[in-house]
C-alpha positions as a printed NumPy array, in Angstrom:
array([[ 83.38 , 124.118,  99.725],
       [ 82.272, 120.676, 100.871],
       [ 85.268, 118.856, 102.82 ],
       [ 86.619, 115.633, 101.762],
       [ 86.692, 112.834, 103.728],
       [ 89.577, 110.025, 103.76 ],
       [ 87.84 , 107.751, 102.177],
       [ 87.561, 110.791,  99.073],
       [ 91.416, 111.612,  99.367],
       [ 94.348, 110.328,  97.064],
       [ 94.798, 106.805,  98.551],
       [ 98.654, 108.047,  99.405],
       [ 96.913, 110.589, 101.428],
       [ 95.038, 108.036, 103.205],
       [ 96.297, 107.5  , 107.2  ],
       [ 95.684, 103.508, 107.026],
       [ 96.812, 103.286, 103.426],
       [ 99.639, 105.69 , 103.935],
       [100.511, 103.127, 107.341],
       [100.56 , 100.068, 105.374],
       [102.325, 101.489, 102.512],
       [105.135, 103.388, 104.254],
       [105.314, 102.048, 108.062],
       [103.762, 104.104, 111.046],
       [107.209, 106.528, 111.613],
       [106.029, 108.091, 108.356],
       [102.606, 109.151, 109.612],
       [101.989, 112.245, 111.361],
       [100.737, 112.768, 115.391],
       [ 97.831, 113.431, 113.536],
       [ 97.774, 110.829, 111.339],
       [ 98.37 , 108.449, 113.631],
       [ 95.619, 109.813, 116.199],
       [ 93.448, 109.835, 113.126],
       [ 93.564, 105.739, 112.935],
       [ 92.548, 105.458, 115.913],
       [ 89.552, 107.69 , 115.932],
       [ 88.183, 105.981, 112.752],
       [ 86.213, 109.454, 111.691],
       [ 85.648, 113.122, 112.126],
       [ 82.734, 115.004, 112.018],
       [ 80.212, 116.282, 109.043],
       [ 82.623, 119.433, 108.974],
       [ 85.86 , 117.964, 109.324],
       [ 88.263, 114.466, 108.46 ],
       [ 89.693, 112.757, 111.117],
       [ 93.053, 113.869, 110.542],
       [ 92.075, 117.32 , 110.749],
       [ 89.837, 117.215, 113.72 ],
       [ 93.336, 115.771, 115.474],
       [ 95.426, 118.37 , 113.821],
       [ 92.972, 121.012, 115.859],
       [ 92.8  , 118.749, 118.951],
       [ 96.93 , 118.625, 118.793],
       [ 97.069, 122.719, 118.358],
       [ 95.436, 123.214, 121.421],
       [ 97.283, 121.18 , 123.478],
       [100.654, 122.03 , 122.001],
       [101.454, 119.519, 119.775],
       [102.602, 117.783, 122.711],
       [101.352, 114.183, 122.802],
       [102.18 , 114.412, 126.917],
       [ 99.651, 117.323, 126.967],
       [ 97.284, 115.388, 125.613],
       [ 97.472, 112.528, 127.61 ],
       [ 96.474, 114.764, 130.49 ],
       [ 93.248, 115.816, 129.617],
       [ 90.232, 114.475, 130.959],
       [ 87.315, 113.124, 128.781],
       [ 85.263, 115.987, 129.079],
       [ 87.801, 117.955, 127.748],
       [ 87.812, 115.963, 125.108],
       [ 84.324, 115.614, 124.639],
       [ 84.174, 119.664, 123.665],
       [ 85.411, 119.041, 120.229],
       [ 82.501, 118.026, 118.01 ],
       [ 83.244, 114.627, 116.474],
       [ 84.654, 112.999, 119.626],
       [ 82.169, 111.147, 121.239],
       [ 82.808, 109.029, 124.535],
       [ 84.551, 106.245, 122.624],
       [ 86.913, 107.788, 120.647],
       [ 87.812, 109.958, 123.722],
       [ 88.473, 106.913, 125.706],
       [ 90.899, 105.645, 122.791],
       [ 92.729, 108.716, 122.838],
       [ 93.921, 108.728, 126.192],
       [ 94.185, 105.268, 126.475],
       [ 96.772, 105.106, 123.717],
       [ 98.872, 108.058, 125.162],
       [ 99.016, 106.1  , 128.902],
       [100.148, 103.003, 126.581],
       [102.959, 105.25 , 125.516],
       [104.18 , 106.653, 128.614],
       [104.102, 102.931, 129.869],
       [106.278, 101.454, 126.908],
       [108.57 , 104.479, 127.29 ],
       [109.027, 103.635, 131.031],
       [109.89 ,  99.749, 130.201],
       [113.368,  98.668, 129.19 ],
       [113.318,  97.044, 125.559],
       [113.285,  93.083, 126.477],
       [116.569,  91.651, 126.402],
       [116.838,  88.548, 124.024],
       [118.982,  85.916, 125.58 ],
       [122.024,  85.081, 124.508],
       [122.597,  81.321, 123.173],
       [126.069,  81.532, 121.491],
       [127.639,  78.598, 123.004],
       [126.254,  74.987, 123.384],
       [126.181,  75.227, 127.154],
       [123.128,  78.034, 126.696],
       [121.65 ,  76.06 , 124.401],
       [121.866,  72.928, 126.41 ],
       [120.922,  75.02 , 129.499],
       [117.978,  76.533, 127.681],
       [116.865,  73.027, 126.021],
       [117.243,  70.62 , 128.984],
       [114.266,  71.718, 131.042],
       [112.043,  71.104, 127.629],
       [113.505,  67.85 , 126.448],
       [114.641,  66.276, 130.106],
       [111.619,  64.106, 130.781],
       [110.888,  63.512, 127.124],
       [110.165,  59.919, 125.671],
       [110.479,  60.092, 122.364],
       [112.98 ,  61.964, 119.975],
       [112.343,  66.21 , 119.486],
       [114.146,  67.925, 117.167],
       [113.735,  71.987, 117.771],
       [115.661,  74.796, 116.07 ],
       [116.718,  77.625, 117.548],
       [116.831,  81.358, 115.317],
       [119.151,  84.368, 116.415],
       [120.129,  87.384, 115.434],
       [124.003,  88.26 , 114.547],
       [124.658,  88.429, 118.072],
       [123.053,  85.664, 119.165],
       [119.84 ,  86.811, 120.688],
       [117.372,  84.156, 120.887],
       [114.409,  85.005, 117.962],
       [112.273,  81.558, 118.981],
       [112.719,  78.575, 119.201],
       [110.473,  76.169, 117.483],
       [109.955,  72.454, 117.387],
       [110.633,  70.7  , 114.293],
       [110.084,  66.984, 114.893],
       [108.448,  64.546, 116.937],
       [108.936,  61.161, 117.404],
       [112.829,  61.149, 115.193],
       [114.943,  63.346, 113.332],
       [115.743,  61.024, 110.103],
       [116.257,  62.852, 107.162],
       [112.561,  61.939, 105.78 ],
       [111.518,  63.043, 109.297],
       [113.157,  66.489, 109.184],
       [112.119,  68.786, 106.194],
       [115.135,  70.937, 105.664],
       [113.077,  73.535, 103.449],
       [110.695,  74.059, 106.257],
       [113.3  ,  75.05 , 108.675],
       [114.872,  77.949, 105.661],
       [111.573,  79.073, 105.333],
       [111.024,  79.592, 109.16 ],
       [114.405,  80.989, 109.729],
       [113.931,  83.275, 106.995],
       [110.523,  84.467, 108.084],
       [111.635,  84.907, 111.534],
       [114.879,  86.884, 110.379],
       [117.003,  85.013, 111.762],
       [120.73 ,  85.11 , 110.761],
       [122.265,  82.67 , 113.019],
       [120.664,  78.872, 113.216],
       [121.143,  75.821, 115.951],
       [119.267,  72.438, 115.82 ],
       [118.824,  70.596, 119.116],
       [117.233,  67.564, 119.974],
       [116.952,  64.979, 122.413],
       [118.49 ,  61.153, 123.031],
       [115.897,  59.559, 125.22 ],
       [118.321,  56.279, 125.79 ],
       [120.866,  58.97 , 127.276],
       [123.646,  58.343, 125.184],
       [124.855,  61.522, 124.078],
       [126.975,  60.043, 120.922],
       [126.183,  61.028, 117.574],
       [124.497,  58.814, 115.237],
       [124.571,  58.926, 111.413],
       [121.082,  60.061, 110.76 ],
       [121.851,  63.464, 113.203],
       [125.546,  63.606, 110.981],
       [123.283,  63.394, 107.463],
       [120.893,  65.709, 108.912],
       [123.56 ,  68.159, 110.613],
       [125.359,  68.15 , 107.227],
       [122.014,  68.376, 105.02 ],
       [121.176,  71.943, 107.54 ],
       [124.76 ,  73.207, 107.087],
       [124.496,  72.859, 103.037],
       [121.293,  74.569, 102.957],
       [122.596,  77.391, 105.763],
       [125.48 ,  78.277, 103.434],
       [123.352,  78.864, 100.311],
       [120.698,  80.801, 102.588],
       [123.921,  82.891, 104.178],
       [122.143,  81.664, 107.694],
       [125.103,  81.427, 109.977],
       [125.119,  77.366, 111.524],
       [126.302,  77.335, 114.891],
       [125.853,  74.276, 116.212],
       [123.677,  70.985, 116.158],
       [123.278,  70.201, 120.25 ],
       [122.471,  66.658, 121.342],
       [120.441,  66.684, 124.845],
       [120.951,  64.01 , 127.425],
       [120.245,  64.326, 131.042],
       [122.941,  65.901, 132.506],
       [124.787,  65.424, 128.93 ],
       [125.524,  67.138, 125.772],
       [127.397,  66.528, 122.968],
       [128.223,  69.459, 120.394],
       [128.838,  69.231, 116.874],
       [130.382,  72.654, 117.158],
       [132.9  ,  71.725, 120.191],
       [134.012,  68.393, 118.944],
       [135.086,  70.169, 115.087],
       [132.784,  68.627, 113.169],
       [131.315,  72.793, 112.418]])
């Protein structure tokens, strides 16, 4: 009986398909292997050519990672490329598993945001408005800049910055930007603005922490001074 290949199988069945569809912690070691191999052989799919590799090496992805390309070049539909792939992907995971995850950093008071902004806004000339998106516990997503050249309300499209907070996942929202004269003091375009951002946070369930004003050496918070 002739063997199917994945392009022949039930597209659910499919490795890339089934990836896309269902996220790669659904897929199989063998699945998985299978993606990166492209194809099998005349006798065999992908998928089962790596079900066969993974039996001799004991289902044991560290196993695999061990063997040497020739070793790997004994199994008819592994050429020199796919071979290469093969271990090259298990030395990316024992790398990853040997780093720390990257901690996010923290900007849940206007002294990290200031402290984070200032060396981006200090020798500015002009106006900058940048947002900043966090997760619930403040992590830093990015940061992004919104404006250049003035933050008036016609300057500053409040839809664009729901739509980037909401496509970064971000749950927790600060606007920042600069006062190139120095004076730190709010002026009524950054209270219509900070007021438009709130309004539109509250609908979107985005938590607003703060609007920062950056001045050399200065700050001025719309969270500390109550106005939040």
């Amino acid at each position: 009986m002739q063997k199917l290949s994945i392009n022949q199988w039930a597209e659910e069945d499919r490795p890339r398909e089934k990836l896309l569809a269902m996220g790669a912690e659904n897929l199989t070691n063998a699945e998985l292997l299978a993606i990166l191999i492209g194809s099998g052989s005349s006798d065999e799919s992908a998928v089962e050519l790596m079900k066969r590799v993974l039996i001799d090496y004991h289902n044991n992805l560290n196993a695999l990672g061990k063997a040497s390309v020739s070793e790997l070049l004994s199994y008819k539909g592994l050429g020199p490329a796919k071979a290469v792939t093969i271990l090259a992907a298990c030395e990316l995971g024992k790398r990853r598993s040997k780093e720390k995850a990257m901690e996010r950093q923290s900007m849940g008071s206007a002294m990290d945001i200031y402290n984070y902004m200032h060396p981006i806004m200090q020798d500015l000339d002009v106006e900058e408005a940048w947002i900043l998106m966090m997760n619930q516990n403040y992590g830093l997503i990015k940061a992004e800049r919104i404006s250049h050249g003035g933050i008036t309300e016609t300057a500053v499209d409040v839809r664009v910055i729901m739509k980037s907070a909401i496509m970064n996942n971000a749950t927790v929202l600060a606007l920042c930007h600069n006062h190139p004269s120095n004076n730190a003091r709010s002026s009524s375009d950054d209270d219509r603005l900070t007021q438009r951002i709130e309004k539109a946070c509250n609908i979107m369930r985005i938590y607003f922490l703060d609007h920062v004003i950056i001045t050399d050496g200065r700050y001025y918070s719309y969270r500390e001074q109550g106005r939040l």
